[in-house]
C-alpha positions as CSV (number, residue, x, y, z in Angstrom):
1,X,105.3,-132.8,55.5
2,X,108.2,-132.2,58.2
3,X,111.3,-134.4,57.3
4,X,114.6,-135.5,59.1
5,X,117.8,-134.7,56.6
6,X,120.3,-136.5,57.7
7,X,123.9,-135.4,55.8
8,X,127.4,-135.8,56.2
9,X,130.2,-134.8,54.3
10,X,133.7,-137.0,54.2
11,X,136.9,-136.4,52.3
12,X,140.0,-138.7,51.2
13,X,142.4,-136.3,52.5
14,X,143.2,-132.7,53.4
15,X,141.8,-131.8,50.5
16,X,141.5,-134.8,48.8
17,X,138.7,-136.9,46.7
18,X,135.1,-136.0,48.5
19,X,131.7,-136.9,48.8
20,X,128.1,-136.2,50.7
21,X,125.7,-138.4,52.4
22,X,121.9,-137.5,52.3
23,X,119.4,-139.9,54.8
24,X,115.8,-138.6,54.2
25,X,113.6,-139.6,56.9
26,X,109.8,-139.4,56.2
27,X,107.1,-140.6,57.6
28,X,106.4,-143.0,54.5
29,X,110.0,-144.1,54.8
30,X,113.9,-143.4,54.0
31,X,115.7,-142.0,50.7
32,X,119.8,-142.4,50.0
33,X,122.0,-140.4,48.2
34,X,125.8,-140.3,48.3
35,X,127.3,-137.7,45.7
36,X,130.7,-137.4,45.1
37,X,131.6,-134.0,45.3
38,X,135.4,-133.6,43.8
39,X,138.7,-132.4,45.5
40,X,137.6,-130.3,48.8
41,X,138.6,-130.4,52.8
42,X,136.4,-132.3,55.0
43,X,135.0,-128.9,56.8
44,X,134.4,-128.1,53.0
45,X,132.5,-131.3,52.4
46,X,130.2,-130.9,55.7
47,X,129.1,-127.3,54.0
48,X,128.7,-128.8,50.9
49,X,126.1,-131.9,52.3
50,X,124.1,-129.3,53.9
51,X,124.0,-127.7,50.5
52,X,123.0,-130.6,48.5
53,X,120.5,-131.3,51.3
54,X,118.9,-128.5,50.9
55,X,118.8,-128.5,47.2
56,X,117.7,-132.0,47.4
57,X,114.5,-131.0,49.9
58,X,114.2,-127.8,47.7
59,X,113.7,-130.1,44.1
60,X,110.9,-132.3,46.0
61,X,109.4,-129.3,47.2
62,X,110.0,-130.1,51.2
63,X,109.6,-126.7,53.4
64,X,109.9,-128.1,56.5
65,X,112.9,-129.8,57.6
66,X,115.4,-130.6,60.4
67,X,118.9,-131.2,59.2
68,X,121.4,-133.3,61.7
69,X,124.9,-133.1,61.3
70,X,128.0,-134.4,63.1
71,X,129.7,-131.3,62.5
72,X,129.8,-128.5,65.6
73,X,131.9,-126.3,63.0
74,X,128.8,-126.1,60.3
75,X,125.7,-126.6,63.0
76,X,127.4,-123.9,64.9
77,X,127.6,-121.9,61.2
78,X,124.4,-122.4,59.7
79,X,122.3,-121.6,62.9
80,X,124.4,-118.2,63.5
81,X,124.4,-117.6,60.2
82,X,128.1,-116.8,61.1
83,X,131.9,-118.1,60.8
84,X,135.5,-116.7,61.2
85,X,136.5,-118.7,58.5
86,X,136.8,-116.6,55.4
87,X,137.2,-119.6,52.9
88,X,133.7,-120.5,54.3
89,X,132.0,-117.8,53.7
90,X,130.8,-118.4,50.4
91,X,128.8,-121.9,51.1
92,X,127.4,-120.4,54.2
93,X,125.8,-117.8,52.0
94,X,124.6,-120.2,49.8
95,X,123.0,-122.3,52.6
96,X,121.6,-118.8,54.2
97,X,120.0,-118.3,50.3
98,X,118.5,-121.6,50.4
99,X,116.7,-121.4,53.9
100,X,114.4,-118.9,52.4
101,X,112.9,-121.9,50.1
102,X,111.7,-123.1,53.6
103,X,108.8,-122.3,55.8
104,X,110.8,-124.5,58.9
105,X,114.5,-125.0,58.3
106,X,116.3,-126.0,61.6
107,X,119.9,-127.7,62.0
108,X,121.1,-129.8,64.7
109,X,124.1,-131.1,66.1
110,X,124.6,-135.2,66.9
111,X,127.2,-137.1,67.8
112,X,128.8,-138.8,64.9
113,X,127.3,-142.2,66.3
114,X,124.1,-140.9,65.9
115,X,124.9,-140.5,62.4
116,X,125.1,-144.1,61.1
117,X,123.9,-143.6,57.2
118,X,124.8,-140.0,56.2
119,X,128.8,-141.4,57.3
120,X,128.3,-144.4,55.2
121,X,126.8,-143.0,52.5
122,X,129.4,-139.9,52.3
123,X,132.0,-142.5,52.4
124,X,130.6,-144.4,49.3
125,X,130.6,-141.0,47.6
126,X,134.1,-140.6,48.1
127,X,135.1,-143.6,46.1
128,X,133.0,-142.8,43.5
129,X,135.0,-139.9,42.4
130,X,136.9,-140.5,38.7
């Protein structure tokens, strides 16, 4: 079964309280999750709702999958396997670890519009933070 992952990642701040939206798309229908995620940046957050995503695919046993994000910074990332960013470093080696759990693993860029539930769902996650 080839899925649409839909994530986004939002924070309360620079850093500040942060959570992730998840938006399954399947052809029997649509899953939600918004997890709050602590104290991060919001690039931070993007990274880390790639990583849930895939972890999220990975526990239902989902190998093929196309992730969309509204964030160039982590699309750009993830598909070079590749960033100047040192603090970043360490969740893009956990996303390039979690790819090999996938026979089909592609990521694309959309504009935020495009992007409806992940945002709203990443936005809930922030508030629930303790």
């Amino acid at each position: 079964m080839f899925i649409e992952v839909y994530v986004d990642g939002a924070s309360a701040g620079h850093p500040g309280f942060s959570g992730v939206g998840i938006y399954l798309k399947t052809p029997h229908g649509s899953e939600s999750y918004s997890l709050p995620i602590g104290i991060t940046n919001n690039n931070e957050a993007e990274f880390m709702a790639v990583i849930k995503g895939m972890e999220l695919c990975i526990s239902k046993e989902i190998t093929s999958v196309s992730f969309r994000t509204d964030s160039e910074l982590v699309e750009r990332a993830v598909d070079q396997e590749f960033t100047k960013n040192k603090s970043y470093m360490p969740y893009l080696e956990k996303i390039i670890s979690l790819k090999k759990h996938f026979d089909l693993f592609f990521i694309k860029w959309i504009p935020t519009k495009q992007n409806p539930h992940a945002d709203a769902l990443a936005k809930k996650a922030i508030r629930m933070n303790e």
